[in-house]
Backbone bond lengths (Angstrom), bond angles and torsions (degrees), N, CA, C in turn:
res aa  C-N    CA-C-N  psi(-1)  N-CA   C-N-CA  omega(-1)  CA-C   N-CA-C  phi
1 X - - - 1.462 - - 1.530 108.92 -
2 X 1.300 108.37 117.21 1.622 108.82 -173.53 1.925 97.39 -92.09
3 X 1.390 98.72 -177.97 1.775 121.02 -169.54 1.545 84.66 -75.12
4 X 1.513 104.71 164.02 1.554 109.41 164.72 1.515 93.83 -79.31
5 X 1.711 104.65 136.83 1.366 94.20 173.88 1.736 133.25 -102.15
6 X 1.557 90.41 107.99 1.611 100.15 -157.45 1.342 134.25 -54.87
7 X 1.444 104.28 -19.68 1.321 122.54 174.50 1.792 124.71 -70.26
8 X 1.330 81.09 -39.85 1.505 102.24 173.28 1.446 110.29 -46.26
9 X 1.183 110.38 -73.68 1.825 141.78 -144.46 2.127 73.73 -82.71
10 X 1.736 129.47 -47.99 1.215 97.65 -169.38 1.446 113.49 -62.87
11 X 0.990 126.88 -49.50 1.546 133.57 157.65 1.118 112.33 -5.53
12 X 1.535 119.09 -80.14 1.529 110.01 -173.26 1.754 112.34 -68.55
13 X 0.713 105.48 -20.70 2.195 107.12 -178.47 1.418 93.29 -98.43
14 X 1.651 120.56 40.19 1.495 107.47 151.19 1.541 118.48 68.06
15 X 1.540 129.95 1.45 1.198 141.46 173.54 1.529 108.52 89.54
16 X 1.296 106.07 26.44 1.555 111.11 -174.84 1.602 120.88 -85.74
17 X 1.128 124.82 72.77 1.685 130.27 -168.44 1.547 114.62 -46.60
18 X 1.315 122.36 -25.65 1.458 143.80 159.81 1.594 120.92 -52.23
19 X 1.482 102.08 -61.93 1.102 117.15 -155.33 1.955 88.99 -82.36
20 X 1.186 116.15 -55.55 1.384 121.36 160.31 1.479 122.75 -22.40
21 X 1.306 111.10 -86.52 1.522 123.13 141.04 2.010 124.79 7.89
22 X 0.804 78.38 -92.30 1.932 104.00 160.53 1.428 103.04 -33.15
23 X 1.648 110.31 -83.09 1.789 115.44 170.23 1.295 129.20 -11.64
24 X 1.776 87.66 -65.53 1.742 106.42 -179.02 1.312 108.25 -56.80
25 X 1.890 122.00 -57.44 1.109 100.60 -162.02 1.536 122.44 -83.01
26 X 1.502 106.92 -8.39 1.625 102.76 172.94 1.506 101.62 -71.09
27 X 1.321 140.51 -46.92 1.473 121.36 171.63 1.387 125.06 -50.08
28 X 1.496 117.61 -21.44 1.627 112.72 -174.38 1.494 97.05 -93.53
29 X 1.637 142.05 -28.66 1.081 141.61 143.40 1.426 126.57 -15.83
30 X 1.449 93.78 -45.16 1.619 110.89 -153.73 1.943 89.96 -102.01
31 X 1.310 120.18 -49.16 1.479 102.57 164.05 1.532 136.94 -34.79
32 X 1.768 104.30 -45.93 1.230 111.41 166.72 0.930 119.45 -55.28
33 X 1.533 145.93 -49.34 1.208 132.37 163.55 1.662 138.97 -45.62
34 X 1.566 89.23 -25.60 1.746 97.70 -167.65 1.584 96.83 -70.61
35 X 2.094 110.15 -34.67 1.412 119.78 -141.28 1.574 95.80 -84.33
36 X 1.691 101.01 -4.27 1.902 101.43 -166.15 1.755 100.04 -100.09
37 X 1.701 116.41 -42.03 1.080 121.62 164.11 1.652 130.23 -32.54
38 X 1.575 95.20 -61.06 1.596 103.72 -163.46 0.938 114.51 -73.55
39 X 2.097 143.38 -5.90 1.580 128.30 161.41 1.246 105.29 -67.12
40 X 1.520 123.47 -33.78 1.660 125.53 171.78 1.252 107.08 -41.66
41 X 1.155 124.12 -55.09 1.583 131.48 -144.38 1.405 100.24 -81.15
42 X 1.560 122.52 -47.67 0.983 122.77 -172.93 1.805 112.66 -77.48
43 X 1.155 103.44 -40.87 1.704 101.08 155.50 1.475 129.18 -12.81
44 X 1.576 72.72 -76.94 2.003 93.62 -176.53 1.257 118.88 -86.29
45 X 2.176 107.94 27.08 1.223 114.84 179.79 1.879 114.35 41.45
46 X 1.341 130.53 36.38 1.180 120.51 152.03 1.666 125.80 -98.79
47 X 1.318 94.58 107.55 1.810 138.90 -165.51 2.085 74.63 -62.62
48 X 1.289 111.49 -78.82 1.766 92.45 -163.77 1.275 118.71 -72.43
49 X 1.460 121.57 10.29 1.752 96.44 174.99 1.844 78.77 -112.24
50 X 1.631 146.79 -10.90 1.493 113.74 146.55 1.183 139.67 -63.72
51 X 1.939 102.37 -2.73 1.656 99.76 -177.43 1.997 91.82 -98.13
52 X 1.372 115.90 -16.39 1.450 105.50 179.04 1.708 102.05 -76.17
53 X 1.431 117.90 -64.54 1.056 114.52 172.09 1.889 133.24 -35.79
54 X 0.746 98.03 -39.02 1.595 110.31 -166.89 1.999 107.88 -82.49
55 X 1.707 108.46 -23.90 1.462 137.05 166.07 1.255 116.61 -67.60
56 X 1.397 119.37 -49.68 1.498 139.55 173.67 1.843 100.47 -71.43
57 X 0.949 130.69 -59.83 1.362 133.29 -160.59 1.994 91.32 -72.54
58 X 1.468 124.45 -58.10 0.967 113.85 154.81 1.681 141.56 -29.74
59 X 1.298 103.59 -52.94 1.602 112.95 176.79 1.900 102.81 -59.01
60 X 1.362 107.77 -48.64 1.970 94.61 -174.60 1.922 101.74 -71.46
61 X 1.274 107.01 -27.83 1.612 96.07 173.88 1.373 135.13 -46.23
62 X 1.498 95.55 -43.84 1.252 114.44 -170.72 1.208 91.41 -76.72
63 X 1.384 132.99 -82.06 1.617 127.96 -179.19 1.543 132.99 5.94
64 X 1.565 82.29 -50.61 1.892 116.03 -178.62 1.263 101.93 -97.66
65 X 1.703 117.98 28.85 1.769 100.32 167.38 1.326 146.48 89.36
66 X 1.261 102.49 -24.81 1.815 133.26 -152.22 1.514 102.21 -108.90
67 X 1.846 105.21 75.08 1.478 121.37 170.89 1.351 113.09 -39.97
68 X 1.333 106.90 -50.57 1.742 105.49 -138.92 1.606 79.12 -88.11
69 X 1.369 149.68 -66.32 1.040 121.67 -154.77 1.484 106.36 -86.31
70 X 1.278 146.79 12.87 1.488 149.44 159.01 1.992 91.44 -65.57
71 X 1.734 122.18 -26.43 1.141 110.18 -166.65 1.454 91.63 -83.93
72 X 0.713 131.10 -37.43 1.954 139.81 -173.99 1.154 119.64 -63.93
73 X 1.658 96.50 -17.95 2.008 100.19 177.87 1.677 98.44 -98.16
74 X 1.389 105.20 -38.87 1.833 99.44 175.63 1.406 133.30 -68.89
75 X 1.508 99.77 -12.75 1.808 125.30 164.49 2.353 90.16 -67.51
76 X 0.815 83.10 -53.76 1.822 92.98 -171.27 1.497 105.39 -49.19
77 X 1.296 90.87 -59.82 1.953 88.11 -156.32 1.681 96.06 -94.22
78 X 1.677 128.94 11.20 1.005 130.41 162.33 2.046 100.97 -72.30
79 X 1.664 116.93 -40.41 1.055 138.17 -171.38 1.504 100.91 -66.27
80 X 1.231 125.28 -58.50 1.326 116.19 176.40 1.685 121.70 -61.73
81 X 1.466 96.38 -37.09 2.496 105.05 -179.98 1.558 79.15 -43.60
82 X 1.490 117.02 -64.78 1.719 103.58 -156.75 1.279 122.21 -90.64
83 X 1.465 115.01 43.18 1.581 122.05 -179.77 2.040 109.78 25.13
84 X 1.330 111.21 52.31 1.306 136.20 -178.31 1.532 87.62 -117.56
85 X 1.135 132.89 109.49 1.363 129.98 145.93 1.886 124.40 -113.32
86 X 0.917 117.39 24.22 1.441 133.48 -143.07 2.076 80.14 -92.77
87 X 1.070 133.40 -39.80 1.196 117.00 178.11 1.288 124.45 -121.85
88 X 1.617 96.60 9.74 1.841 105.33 162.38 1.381 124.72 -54.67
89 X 1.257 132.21 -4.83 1.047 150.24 175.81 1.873 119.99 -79.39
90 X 1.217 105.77 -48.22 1.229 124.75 175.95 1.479 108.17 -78.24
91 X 1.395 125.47 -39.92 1.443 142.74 177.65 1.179 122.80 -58.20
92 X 1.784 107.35 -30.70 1.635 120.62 175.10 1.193 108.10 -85.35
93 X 1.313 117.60 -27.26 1.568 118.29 -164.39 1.730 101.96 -79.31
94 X 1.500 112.68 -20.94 0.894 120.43 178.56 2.365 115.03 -90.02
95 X 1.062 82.26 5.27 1.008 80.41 -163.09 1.960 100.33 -126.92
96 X 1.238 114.79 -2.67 1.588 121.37 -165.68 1.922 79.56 -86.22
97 X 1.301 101.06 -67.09 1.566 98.39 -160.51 0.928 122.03 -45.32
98 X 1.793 120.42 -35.10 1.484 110.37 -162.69 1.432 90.15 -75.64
99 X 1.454 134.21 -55.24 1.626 120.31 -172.68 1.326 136.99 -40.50
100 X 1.340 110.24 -25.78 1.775 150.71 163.68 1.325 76.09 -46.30
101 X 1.425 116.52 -98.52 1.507 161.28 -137.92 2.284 79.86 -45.85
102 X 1.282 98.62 -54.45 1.647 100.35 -178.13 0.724 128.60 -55.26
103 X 1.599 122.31 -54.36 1.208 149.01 173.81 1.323 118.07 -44.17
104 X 1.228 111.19 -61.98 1.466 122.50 158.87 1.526 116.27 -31.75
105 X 1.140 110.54 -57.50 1.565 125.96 -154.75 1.827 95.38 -71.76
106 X 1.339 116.24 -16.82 1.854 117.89 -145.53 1.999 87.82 -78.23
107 X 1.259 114.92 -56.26 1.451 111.29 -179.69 1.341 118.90 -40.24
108 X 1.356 100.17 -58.05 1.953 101.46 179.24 1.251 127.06 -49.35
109 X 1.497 96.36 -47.27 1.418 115.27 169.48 1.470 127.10 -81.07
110 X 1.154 130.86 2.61 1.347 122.27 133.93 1.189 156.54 -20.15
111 X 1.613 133.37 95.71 1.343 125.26 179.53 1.735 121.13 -32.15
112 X 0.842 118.17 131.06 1.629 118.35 154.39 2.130 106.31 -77.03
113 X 1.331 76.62 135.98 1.389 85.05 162.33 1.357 127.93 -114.65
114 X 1.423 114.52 159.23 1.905 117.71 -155.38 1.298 74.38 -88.00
Protein backbone atom coordinates (compact mmCIF):
# COMPACT_ATOMS: atom_id res chain seq x y z
CA UNK A 1 0.00 0.00 0.00
CA UNK A 2 1.73 3.13 -1.19
CA UNK A 3 1.17 7.07 0.41
CA UNK A 4 -1.67 8.96 -1.26
CA UNK A 5 0.30 10.57 -3.78
CA UNK A 6 0.07 14.22 -2.96
CA UNK A 7 1.90 15.71 -5.49
CA UNK A 8 0.16 14.08 -8.07
CA UNK A 9 -3.57 14.87 -7.15
CA UNK A 10 -1.86 18.72 -6.23
CA UNK A 11 -1.04 19.01 -9.81
CA UNK A 12 -4.21 18.20 -11.18
CA UNK A 13 -6.43 20.62 -8.55
CA UNK A 14 -4.18 23.45 -9.75
CA UNK A 15 -1.78 23.29 -6.60
CA UNK A 16 -4.65 23.70 -4.30
CA UNK A 17 -3.67 21.89 -0.80
CA UNK A 18 -7.31 22.79 0.43
CA UNK A 19 -9.19 21.89 -2.25
CA UNK A 20 -7.04 18.52 -2.36
CA UNK A 21 -7.46 18.11 1.25
CA UNK A 22 -11.34 18.24 1.09
CA UNK A 23 -11.14 15.43 -1.94
CA UNK A 24 -9.16 13.13 0.18
CA UNK A 25 -11.19 13.42 3.06
CA UNK A 26 -14.65 13.15 1.45
CA UNK A 27 -13.32 9.84 -0.21
CA UNK A 28 -11.97 8.41 3.14
CA UNK A 29 -15.49 9.47 4.61
CA UNK A 30 -17.07 7.83 1.87
CA UNK A 31 -14.81 4.49 2.23
CA UNK A 32 -16.07 4.16 5.68
CA UNK A 33 -19.29 3.75 4.61
CA UNK A 34 -18.73 1.39 1.67
CA UNK A 35 -16.28 -0.75 4.34
CA UNK A 36 -19.46 -0.78 6.97
CA UNK A 37 -22.10 -1.56 4.18
CA UNK A 38 -20.51 -4.46 2.31
CA UNK A 39 -20.41 -7.38 5.36
CA UNK A 40 -24.28 -6.49 5.25
CA UNK A 41 -24.52 -6.98 1.70
CA UNK A 42 -22.67 -9.93 1.50
CA UNK A 43 -24.60 -11.48 4.46
CA UNK A 44 -27.86 -11.07 2.91
CA UNK A 45 -26.04 -12.46 -0.18
CA UNK A 46 -26.93 -9.19 -2.21
CA UNK A 47 -24.65 -9.76 -5.43
CA UNK A 48 -25.97 -5.95 -6.73
CA UNK A 49 -25.58 -3.73 -3.84
CA UNK A 50 -21.66 -5.73 -3.64
CA UNK A 51 -21.25 -4.92 -7.25
CA UNK A 52 -22.59 -1.11 -6.34
CA UNK A 53 -20.70 -1.05 -3.24
CA UNK A 54 -17.44 -2.55 -4.12
CA UNK A 55 -17.61 0.19 -7.63
CA UNK A 56 -18.07 3.15 -5.33
CA UNK A 57 -15.32 2.10 -2.80
CA UNK A 58 -13.25 1.35 -5.99
CA UNK A 59 -13.93 4.68 -7.86
CA UNK A 60 -12.29 6.93 -4.56
CA UNK A 61 -9.34 4.26 -4.65
CA UNK A 62 -8.43 4.75 -7.78
CA UNK A 63 -8.61 8.59 -7.50
CA UNK A 64 -6.09 8.20 -4.55
CA UNK A 65 -3.71 6.09 -6.75
CA UNK A 66 -3.96 2.74 -5.03
CA UNK A 67 -3.63 0.13 -8.11
CA UNK A 68 -3.25 -2.93 -6.36
CA UNK A 69 -6.16 -2.66 -4.10
CA UNK A 70 -8.55 -0.71 -6.81
CA UNK A 71 -7.56 -4.48 -8.39
CA UNK A 72 -9.15 -6.27 -5.26
CA UNK A 73 -12.29 -4.14 -5.39
CA UNK A 74 -12.79 -5.01 -9.30
CA UNK A 75 -12.13 -8.83 -8.42
CA UNK A 76 -15.29 -7.85 -5.85
CA UNK A 77 -17.75 -6.03 -7.74
CA UNK A 78 -16.72 -8.29 -10.82
CA UNK A 79 -18.14 -11.07 -7.99
CA UNK A 80 -21.26 -9.36 -7.36
CA UNK A 81 -22.10 -8.33 -11.86
CA UNK A 82 -22.19 -12.30 -11.71
CA UNK A 83 -24.24 -12.96 -8.59
CA UNK A 84 -20.94 -15.25 -7.70
CA UNK A 85 -20.27 -14.30 -4.20
CA UNK A 86 -18.63 -17.51 -3.01
CA UNK A 87 -15.14 -15.64 -2.58
CA UNK A 88 -16.26 -12.13 -1.83
CA UNK A 89 -15.58 -12.87 1.48
CA UNK A 90 -11.95 -13.60 1.28
CA UNK A 91 -11.62 -10.56 -1.28
CA UNK A 92 -12.83 -8.05 1.45
CA UNK A 93 -10.67 -9.33 3.97
CA UNK A 94 -8.18 -8.67 1.56
CA UNK A 95 -9.18 -5.57 0.77
CA UNK A 96 -10.49 -3.93 4.46
CA UNK A 97 -6.79 -3.70 5.62
CA UNK A 98 -5.10 -2.16 2.94
CA UNK A 99 -7.81 0.88 3.12
CA UNK A 100 -7.28 0.89 7.03
CA UNK A 101 -3.60 0.63 6.17
CA UNK A 102 -4.47 4.16 3.81
CA UNK A 103 -6.52 5.78 5.77
CA UNK A 104 -4.30 5.78 8.44
CA UNK A 105 -1.41 6.87 6.41
CA UNK A 106 -3.74 10.14 4.76
CA UNK A 107 -3.09 12.53 8.04
CA UNK A 108 0.67 12.08 8.13
CA UNK A 109 0.85 12.40 4.78
CA UNK A 110 -0.72 15.52 4.33
CA UNK A 111 0.48 18.69 2.71
CA UNK A 112 1.01 21.59 5.07
CA UNK A 113 -0.24 24.62 3.87
CA UNK A 114 1.66 28.20 3.70
Amino acid sequence: NRAVPWDDLLETFGGSADVVADIVDAYAEEMNEMLARLPTALEQGDADAVMRLAHKLKSGLRFLRQGEVVQWCQRLENCGASSDLQHADRLLAEIVPRVRALQKAIPAARPRTV
